[in-house]
N, C-alpha and C positions, 0 to 999 in steps of 0.2 A: 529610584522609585518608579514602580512600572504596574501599570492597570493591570486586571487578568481579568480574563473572559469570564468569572463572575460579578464582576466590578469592584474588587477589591484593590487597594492602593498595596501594592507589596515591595517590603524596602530592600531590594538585593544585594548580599554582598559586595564589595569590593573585586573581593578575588573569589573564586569557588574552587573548595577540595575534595567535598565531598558532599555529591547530589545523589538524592535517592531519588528513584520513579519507582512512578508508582501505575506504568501502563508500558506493558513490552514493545508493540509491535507502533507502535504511535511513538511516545515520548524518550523511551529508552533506544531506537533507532536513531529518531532525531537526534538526540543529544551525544551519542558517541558519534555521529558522524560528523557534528561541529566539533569536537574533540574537548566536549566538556566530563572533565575528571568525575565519571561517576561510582558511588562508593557501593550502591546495589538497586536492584532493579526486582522488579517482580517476577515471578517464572511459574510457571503451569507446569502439570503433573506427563508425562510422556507415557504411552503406552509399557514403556519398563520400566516404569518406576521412578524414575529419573523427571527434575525438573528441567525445563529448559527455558529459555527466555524465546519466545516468538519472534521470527522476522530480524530481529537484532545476532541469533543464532548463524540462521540462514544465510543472512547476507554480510556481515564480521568472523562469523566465527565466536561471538560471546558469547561465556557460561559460567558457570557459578564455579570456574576454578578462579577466572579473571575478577568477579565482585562478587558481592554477597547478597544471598537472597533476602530479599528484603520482606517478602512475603507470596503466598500463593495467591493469584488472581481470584479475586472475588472474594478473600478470606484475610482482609489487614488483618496485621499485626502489630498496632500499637506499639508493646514494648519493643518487639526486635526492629521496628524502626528506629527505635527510641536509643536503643544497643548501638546502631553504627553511627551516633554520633553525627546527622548531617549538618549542614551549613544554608541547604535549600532542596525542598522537598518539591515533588512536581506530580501532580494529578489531573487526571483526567475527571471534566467535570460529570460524565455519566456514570463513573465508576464511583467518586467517592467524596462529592460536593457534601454530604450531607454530614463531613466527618471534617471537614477543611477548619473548623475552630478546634478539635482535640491536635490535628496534626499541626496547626500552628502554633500550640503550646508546644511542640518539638524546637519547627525551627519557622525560619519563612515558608511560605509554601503559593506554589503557584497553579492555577486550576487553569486549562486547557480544553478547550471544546472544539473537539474534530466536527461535529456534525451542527454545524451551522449555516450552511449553506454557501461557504465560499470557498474558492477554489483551491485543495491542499497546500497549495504551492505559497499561495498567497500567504495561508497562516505561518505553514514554516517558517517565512518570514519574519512573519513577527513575532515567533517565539525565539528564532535567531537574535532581535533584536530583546530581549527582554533578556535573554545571557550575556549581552555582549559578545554576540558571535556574529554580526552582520557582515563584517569583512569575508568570514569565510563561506558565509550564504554565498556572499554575489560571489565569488571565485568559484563556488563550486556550479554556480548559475550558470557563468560566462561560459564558464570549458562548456555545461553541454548546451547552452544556443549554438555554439561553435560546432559542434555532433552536428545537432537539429539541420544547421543549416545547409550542411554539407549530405546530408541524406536526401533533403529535397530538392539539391538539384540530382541526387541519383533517383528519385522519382522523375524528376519532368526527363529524365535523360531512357526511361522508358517507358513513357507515356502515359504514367499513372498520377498523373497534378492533382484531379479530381476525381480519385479511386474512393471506391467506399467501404467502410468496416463495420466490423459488430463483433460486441462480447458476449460470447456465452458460455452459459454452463447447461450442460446436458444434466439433467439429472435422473439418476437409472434406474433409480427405485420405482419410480411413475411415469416414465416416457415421457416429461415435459421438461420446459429451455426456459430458464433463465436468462433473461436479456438485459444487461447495464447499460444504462446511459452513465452511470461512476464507476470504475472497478480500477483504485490503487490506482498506481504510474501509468497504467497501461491505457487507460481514454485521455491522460492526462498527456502522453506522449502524440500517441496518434492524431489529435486534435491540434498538439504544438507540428504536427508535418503537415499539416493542412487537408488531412483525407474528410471523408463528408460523413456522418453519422446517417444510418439508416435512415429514410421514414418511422418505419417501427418503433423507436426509441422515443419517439416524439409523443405518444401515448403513455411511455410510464406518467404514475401522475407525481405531483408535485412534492416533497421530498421526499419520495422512494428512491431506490437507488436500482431499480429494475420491476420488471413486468413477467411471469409466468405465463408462456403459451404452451398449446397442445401440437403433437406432432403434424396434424391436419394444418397447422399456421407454417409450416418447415417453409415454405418459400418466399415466405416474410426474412428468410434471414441469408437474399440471395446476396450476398456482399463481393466485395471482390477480395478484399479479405475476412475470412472471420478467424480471429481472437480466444482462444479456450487456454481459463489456469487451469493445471492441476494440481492436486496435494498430495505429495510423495509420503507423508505421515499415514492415509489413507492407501497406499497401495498403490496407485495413479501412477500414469505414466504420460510420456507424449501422446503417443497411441491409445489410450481411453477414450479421447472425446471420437475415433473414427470408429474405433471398434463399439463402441457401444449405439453411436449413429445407424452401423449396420445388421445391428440384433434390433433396435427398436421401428428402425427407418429403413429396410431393406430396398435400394436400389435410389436413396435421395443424393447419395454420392453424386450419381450421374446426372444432375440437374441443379448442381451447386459450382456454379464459376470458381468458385477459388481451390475446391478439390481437382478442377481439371486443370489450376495455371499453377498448384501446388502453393497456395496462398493459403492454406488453415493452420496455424503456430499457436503450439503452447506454449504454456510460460509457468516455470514451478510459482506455484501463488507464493510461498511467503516471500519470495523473491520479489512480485512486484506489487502487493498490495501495499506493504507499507510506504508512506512518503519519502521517498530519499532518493538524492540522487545517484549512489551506487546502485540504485534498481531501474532509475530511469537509465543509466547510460549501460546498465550489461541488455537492455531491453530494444535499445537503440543499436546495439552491437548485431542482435541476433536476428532485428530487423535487417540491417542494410549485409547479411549475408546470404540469408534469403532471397533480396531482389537481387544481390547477385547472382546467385544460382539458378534464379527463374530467367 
């Protein structure tokens, strides 16, 4: 019997066969990576027509040859839940709280709140624990503190202990930056290496997850690294967040530290927004090849 983040007392099976989610890039990430059997998952519409499961896609390889769609994001489906027969259903409480008594005439069903203010890592936790998966939480814990650890002595061994970073997102359509003080693995990691969070960030207000400035603000974002996802669904590339720096910002290049030590790294988004640690450790990988190359 285990509480869930609406306060509900929910009784869990014994064993689990078949879990449906009912959130891609959140609970259906999580839950194949603790390697809970699940029977289908939600999936969104793809520019070709095709469903895909977000972030679970990206980063396994999952898609509706391997389970079954359980429904299109923002669009339950009752009965075809109701069709695959679960054992334990898993929602997210912004998605689909208000439906958590029809879906528990299915089966059990467990309601998850990403945005609570506490640190993703932390809840994974305790959704590990509410599968009976916490053995393979802390295993997959341990190996990357063991990463972590071993990167920051390849910081201090180039002089970067207390180097500083920032995530942004250029955005092209109005020449203004997105700034997160949250975004997925990626402040979640740099934070676990001990690098320092701009000033700047210290202005988002209080549960935002970032602040919009105008290009006039550009050297608010002198970091020694800065941080940019992109979205390959979108067209994106590594090279978008420079090249469009140089159509909107022509010549901020040359007055940004980490363009002159070759410190600005992308990172395909669905790769590290979701919580997992297959995101944090391919993120930690392409970190510590970078300081090697610089």
């Amino acid at each position: 019997m285990v509480q869930d983040h609406l306060g509900h007392n929910v009784e869990i099976p014994d064993s689990l066969y078949r879990v449906v989610s009912l959130h891609d890039w959140t609970l259906t990430v999580m839950a194949h990576e603790l390697g809970v059997p699940l029977a289908g998952s939600v999936g969104r519409l793809a520019p070709d027509g095709n469903y895909y499961i977000r972030g679970a896609n990206e980063l396994f390889g999952l898609d509706f040859n391997h389970i079954a769609l359980a429904s299109v994001h923002g669009k339950l489906d009752l009965e075809r839940i109701r069709s695959l027969k679960p054992d334990l259903i898993l929602g997210n409480v912004g998605d689909v709280a208000r439906l958590n008594e029809n879906l528990s005439s299915i089966a059990p069903t467990l309601m998850f709140d990403p945005d609570q203010g506490r640190p993703p890592f932390d809840l994974y936790r305790e959704f590990a624990g509410w599968l009976g998966r916490s053995e393979r939480f802390e295993t997959l814990h341990d190996s990357y503190r063991q990463k972590t650890r071993a990167i920051r002595k390849q910081l201090a061994n180039n002089g970067l202990t207390n180097a500083s970073y920032v995530v942004v997102i250029l955005n092209s359509h109005d020449g203004t930056f997105s700034v997160y003080s949250d975004y997925g693995v990626l402040t979640t990691m740099f934070d676990d290496l001990g690098l320092q969070r701009l000033p700047i960030t210290r202005e988002i207000p209080s549960g935002n997850s970032n602040i919009i400035l105008g290009a006039e603000m550009l050297d608010a974002l002198d970091a020694d690294f800065i941080i940019t996802p992109y979205l390959k669904r979108r067209g994106e590339s590594p090279d978008t967040f420079a090249q469009d720096l140089d159509r909107i910002a022509p010549g901020a290049k040359n007055f940004l530290r980490a363009f002159d030590r070759g410190h600005v790294i992308a990172f395909p988004r669905n790769r590290v927004y979701p919580t997992s640690f297959t995101g944090l450790n391919e993120a930690l990988d392409t970190f510590a090849h970078i300081l090697k190359e610089n």
